[in-house]
C-alpha positions in Angstrom: -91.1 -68.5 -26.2 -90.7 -69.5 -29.9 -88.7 -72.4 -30.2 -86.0 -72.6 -33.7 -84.5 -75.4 -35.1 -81.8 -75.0 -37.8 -79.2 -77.2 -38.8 -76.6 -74.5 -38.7 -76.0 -71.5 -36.5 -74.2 -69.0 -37.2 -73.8 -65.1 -36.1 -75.5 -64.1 -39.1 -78.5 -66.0 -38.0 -78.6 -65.4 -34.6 -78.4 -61.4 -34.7 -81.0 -61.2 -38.2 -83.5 -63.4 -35.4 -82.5 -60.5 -32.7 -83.6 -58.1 -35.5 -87.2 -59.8 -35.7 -88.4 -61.5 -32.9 -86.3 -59.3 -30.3 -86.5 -55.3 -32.0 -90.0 -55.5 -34.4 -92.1 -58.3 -32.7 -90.8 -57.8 -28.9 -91.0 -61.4 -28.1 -88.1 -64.0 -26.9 -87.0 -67.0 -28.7 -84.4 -69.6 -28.6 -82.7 -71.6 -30.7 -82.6 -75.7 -30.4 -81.4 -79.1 -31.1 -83.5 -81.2 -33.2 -84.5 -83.4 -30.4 -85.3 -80.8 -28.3 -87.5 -79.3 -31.4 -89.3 -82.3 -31.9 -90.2 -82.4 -28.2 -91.1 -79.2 -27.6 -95.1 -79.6 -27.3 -97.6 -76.3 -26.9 -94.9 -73.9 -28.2 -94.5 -71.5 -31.4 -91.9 -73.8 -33.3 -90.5 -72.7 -36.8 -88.2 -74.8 -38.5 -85.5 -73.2 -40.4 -84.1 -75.9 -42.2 -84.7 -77.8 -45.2 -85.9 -81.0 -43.0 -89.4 -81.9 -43.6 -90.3 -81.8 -39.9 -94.2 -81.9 -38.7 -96.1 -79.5 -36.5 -94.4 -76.5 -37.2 -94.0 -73.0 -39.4 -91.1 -74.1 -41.8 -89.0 -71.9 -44.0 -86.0 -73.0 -46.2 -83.1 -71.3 -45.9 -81.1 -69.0 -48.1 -77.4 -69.1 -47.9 -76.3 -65.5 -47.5 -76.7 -66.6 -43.7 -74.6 -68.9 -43.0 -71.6 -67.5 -45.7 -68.3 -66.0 -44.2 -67.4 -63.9 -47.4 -69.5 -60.9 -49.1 -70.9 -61.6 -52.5 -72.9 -59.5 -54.3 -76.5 -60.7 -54.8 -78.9 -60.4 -57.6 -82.3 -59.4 -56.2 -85.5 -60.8 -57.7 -88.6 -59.4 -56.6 -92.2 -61.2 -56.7 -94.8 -59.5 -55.1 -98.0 -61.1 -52.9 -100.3 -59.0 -51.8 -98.5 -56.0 -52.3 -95.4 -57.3 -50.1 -91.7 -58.1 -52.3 -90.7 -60.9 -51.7 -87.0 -62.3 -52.8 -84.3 -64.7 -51.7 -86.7 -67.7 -53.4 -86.2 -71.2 -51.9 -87.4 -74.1 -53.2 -89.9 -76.8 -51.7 -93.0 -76.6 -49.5 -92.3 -73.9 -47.0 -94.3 -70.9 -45.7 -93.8 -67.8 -47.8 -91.8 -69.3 -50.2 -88.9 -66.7 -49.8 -86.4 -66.4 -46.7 -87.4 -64.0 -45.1 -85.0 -64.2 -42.7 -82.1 -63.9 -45.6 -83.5 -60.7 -46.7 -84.1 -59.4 -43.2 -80.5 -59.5 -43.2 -79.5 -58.2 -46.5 -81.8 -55.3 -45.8 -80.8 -54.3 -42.6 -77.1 -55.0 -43.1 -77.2 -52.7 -45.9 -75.3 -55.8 -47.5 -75.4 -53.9 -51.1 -73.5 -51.0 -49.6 -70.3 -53.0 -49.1 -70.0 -52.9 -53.1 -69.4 -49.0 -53.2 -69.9 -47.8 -57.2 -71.2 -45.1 -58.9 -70.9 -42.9 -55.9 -72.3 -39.7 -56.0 -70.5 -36.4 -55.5 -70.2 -36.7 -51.7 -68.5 -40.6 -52.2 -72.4 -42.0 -50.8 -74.0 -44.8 -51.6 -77.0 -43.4 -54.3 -80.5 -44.5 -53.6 -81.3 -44.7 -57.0 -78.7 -47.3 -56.9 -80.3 -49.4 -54.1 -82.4 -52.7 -54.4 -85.2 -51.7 -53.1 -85.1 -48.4 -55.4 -84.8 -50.3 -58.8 -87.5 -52.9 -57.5 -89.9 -50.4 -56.7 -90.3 -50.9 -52.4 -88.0 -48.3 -51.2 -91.3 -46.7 -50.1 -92.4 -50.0 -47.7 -90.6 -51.1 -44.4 -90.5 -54.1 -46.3 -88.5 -56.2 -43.0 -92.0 -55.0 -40.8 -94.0 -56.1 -43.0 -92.5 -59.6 -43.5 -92.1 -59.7 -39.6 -95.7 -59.0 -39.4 -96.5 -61.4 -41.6 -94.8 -63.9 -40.0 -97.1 -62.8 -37.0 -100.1 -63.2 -38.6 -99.0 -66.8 -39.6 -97.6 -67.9 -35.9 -101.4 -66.5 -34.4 -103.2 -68.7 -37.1 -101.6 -71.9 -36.0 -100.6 -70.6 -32.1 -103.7 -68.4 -31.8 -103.0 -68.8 -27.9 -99.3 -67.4 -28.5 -99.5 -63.4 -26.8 -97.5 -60.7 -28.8 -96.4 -57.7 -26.7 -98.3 -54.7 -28.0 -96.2 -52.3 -30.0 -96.9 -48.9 -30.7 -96.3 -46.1 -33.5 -93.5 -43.6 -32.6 -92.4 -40.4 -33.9 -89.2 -38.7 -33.3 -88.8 -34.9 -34.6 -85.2 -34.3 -35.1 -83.5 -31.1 -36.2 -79.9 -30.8 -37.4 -78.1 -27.5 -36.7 -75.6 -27.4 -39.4 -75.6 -23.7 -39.4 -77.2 -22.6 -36.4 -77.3 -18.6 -37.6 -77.2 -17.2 -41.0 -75.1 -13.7 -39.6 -75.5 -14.1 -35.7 -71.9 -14.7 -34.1 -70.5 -15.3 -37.7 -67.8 -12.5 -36.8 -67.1 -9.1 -38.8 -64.3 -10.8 -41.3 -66.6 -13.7 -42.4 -70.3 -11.1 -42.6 -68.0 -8.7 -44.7 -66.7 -11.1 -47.1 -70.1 -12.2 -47.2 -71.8 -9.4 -47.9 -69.1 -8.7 -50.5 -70.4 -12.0 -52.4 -73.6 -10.5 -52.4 -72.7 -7.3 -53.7 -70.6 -8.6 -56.6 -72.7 -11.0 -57.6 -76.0 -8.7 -57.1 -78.4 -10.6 -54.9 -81.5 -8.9 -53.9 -82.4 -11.1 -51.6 -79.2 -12.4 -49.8 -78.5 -8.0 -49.4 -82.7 -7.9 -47.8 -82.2 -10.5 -45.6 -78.5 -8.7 -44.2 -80.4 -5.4 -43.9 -82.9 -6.9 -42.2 -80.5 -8.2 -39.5 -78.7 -4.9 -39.1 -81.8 -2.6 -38.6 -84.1 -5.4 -36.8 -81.5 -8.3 -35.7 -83.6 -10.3 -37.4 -81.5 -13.6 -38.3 -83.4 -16.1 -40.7 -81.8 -19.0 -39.4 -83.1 -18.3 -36.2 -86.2 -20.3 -36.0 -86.0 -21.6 -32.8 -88.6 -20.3 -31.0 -91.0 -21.3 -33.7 -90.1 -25.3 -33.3 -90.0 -24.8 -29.3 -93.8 -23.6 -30.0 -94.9 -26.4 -31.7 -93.3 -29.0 -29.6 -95.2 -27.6 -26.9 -98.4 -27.5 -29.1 -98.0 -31.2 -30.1 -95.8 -32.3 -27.3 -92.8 -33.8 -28.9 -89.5 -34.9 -27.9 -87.3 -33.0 -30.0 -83.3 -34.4 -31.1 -80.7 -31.6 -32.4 -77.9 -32.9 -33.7 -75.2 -30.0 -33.7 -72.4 -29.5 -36.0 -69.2 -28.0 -33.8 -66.7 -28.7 -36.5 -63.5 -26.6 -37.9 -64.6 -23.9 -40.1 -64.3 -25.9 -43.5 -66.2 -25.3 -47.3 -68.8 -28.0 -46.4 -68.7 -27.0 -42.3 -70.2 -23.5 -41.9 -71.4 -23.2 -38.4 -71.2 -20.6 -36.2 -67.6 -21.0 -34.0 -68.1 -23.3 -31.1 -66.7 -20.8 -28.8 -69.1 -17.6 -30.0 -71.3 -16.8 -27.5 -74.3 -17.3 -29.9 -73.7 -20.8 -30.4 -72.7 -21.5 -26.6 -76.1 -19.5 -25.5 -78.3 -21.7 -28.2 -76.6 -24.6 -27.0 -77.7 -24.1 -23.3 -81.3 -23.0 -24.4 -81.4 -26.3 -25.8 -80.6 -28.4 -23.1 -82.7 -26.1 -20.3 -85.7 -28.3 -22.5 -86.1 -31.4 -20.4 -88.3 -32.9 -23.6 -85.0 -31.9 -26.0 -82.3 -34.9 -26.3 -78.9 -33.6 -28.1 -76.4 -35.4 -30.2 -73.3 -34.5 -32.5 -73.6 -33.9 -35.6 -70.4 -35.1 -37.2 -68.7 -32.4 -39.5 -68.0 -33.3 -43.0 -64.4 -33.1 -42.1 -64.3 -35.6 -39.9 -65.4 -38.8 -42.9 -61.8 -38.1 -44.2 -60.1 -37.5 -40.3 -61.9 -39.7 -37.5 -59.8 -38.0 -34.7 -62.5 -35.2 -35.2 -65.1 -36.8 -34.3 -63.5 -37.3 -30.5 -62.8 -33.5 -30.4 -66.5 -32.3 -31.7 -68.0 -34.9 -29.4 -65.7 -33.6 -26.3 -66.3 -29.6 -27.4 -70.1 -30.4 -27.3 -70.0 -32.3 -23.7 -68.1 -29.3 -22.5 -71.0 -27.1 -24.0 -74.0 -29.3 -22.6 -72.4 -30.4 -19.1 -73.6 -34.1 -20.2 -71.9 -37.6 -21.7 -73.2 -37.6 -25.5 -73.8 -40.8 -26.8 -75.9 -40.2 -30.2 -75.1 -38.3 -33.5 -75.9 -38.3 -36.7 -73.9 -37.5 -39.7 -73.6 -34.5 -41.7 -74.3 -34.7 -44.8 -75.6 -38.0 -44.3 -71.6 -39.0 -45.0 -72.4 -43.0 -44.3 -69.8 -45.5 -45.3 -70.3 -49.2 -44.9 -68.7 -50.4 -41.8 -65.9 -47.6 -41.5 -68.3 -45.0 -40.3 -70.2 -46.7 -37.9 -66.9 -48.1 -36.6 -65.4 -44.5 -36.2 -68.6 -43.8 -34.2 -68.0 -46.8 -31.8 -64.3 -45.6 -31.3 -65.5 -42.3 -30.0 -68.3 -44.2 -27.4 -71.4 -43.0 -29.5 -73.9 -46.3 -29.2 -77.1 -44.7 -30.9 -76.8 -43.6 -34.5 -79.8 -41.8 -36.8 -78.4 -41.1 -39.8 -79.9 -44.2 -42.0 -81.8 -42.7 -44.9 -81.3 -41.3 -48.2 -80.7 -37.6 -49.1 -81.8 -38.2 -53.0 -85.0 -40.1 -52.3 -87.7 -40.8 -49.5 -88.1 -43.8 -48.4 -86.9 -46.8 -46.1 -82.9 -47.3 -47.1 -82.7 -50.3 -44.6 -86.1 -51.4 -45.2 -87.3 -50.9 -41.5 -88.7 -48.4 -39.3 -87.8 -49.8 -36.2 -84.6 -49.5 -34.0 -82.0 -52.1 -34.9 -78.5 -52.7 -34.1 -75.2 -52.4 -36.5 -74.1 -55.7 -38.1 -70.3 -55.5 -38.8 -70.2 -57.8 -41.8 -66.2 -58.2 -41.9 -66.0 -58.6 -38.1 -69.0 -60.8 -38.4 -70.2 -59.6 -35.3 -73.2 -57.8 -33.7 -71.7 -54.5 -32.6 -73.0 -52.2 -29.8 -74.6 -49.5 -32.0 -78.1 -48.8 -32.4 -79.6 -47.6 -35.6 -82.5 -45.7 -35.8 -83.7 -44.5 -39.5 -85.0 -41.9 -40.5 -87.5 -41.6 -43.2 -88.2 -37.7 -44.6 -85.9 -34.8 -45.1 -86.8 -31.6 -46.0 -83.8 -30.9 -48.6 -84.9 -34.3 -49.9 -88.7 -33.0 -51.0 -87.5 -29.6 -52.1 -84.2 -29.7 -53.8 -84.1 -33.5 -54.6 -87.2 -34.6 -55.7 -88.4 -30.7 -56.4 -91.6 -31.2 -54.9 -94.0 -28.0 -54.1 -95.1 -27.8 -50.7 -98.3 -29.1 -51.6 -97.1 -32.5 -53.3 -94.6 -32.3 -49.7 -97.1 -32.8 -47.9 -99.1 -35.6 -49.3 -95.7 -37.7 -49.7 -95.2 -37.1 -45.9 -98.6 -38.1 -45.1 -98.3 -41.3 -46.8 -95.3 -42.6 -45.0 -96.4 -41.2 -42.0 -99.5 -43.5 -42.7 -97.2 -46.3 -43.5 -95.9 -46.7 -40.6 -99.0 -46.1 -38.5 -99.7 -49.6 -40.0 -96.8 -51.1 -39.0 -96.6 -49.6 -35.2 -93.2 -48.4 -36.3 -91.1 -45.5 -35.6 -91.3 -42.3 -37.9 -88.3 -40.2 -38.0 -88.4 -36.7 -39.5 -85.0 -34.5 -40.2 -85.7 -30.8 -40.8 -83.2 -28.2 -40.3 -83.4 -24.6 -38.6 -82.3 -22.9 -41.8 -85.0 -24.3 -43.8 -87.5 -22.7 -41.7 -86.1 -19.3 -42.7 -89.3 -18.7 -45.3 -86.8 -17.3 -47.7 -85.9 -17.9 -51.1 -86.2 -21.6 -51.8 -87.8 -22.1 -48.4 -90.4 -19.9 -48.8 -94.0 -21.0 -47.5 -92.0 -24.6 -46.2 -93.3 -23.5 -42.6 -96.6 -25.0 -43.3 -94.6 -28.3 -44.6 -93.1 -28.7 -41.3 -95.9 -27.5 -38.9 -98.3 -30.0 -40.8 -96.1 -33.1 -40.5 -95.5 -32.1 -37.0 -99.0 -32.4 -36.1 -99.7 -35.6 -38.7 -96.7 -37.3 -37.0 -97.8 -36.7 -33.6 -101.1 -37.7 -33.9 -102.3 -41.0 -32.6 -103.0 -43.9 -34.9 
């Protein structure tokens, strides 16, 4: 048990120590009165306060904790051995910096609730973020501070025992468009193919001919993640997209045979999980997201509680409160579509902090790290340089036992046009990722 003193509490405080000692370092603590501190003999005690107080890991704290309102913060990095630091305190405690201030402006996505400069989807730009224009949005930075924190609690507790965590990977696929002609309907593959004609594109008119003499369907590239999940014996998520028919909602029609036949192919997978995969539609109409949800429980015979957002459509808290509306409690759509990286600043499951409501909500939030649209059409990467910038995360987080969460998409396995020889990007990172530290 690690043993707190501070001279305020707050829920701030209380869920930003969940985040820390309860989701990263898997070990309990409690919070105490500073009589109960000062008598607490052969435990881990950290003093969060500005009290001089002896025997114990001190830190001073920040405000940010222990405020009501929102204000926006300027962010001052400093950096010891290769770790940013900000939040500065004065006076003689441990690091220097709260680290328990930034944990919470990190995972809160605190920033985000000061919406500007949106790009053309009305998201929050990395190249906006904190951690972008201070050069760490490529660190877990709140592991690495928790860690650090460990390392600091075993040199003066060295008989304090830390449960053992371990590296994760989740492989998750989004089906936006779950066939490129299959079940698209003769109205919508002949205006289609119209486009095509009109506006002369070899390879669009290949890939149709190829479907009509040999059914071959580029988008279909099911089979070939089924056979690497077996190879490397991953749990896979798919996150479906069963919205209206709309200009940035494609997918086949939830009641097409194709779509209902996938679905069930899917779920026959013990070792596949499944969750919705909110249309683009429904950021502008929540009511949506009740009727996807319900159209894909139909479709799968079981209660879906996990989704992820289509087009990464994340809004600070509206989204996430839309999602507990409509009973989802796991989220994975925390990450960037511009850039790689850490958005929150963590690899490890955390829950949703409602800053208005000030309250802990019951959401988890599990980031994800790599997209493939982000290496190839974002940061225009070859699938050489792909690689290697996969490789490092993935090694990044080894480090940290944390989890690493991959997004690919069927259609980008299609080996066509811009996707062309991307297989080997995801076959590579599947067996990196699943390989043991």
């Amino acid at each position: 048990m690690i043993v707190i003193y501070s001279e305020n509490i707050s829920n701030r405080l209380i869920y930003t120590f969940n985040v820390i000692f309860k989701y990263i370092l898997k070990t309990s603590y409690k919070i105490v009165d500073l009589q109960t501190f000062e008598n607490s003999k052969n435990q881990v005690c950290i003093n969060y306060s500005s009290k001089k107080l002896k025997d114990c890991i001190s830190i001073i704290p920040h405000t940010i904790l222990f405020e009501k309102d929102i204000n926006k913060q300027l962010i001052s990095t400093e950096w010891k051995n290769d770790i940013p630091y900000f939040f500065k305190t004065n006076g003689n405690s441990l690091f220097g910096f709260d680290i328990f201030a930034s944990t919470f402006f990190m995972v809160t996505r605190y920033e985000e609730y000061f919406p500007e400069n949106l790009d053309n989807h009305n998201r929050f730009k990395a190249e906006d973020s904190s951690a972008y224009k201070n050069n760490f949005l490529n660190l877990p930075v709140v592991n690495l501070w928790a860690l650090d924190l460990k390392k600091e609690i075993a040199k003066i507790y060295p008989n304090y025992n830390f449960l053992q965590t371990k590296y994760n990977y989740i492989n998750s696929i989004d089906i936006d468009v779950a066939y490129a002609y299959k079940g698209k309907g003769v109205f919508r593959l002949f205006a289609s193919f119209v486009k095509s004609v009109i506006t002369f594109n070899k390879s669009e008119l290949k890939n149709r001919f190829k479907f009509v003499l040999k059914k071959r369907d580029i988008y279909n590239s099911y089979d070939f993640i089924t056979k690497l999940q077996e190879k490397y014996n991953t749990t896979n998520y798919y996150f479906i997209n069963l919205g209206d028919y709309a200009k940035f909602d494609k997918n086949v029609h939830y009641k097409s045979k194709e779509i209902q036949q996938l679905i069930e192919k899917i779920t026959l997978n013990k070792k596949n999980k499944i969750g919705i995969h909110p249309s683009y539609a429904s950021n502008k109409n929540s009511i949506k997201i009740e009727i996807e949800k319900k159209r894909l429980e139909k479709l799968t015979n079981q209660r879906i509680t996990s989704s992820r957002q289509h087009f990464l459509m994340l809004s600070f808290p509206n989204t996430y409160e839309n999602l507990l509306k409509n009973n989802i409690t796991h989220d994975y759509t925390m990450g960037y579509a511009s850039k790689v990286g850490f958005r929150a600043g963590i690899c490890t499951t955390f829950p949703f902090f409602n800053i208005p409501k000030d309250k802990e909500e019951n959401l988890l939030i599990t980031p994800f790290q790599i997209m493939d649209g982000t290496l190839n059409n974002y940061e225009n990467l070859n699938p050489e340089q792909a690689i290697e910038k996969i490789n490092t995360i993935i090694t990044t987080i080894k480090k940290v036992n944390g989890t690493f969460v991959s997004l690919w998409h069927n259609s980008s396995l299609s080996e066509t046009n811009e996707w062309e020889n991307w297989t080997i990007v995801y076959e590579t990172l599947v067996k990196n990722a699943s390989g043991e530290k």
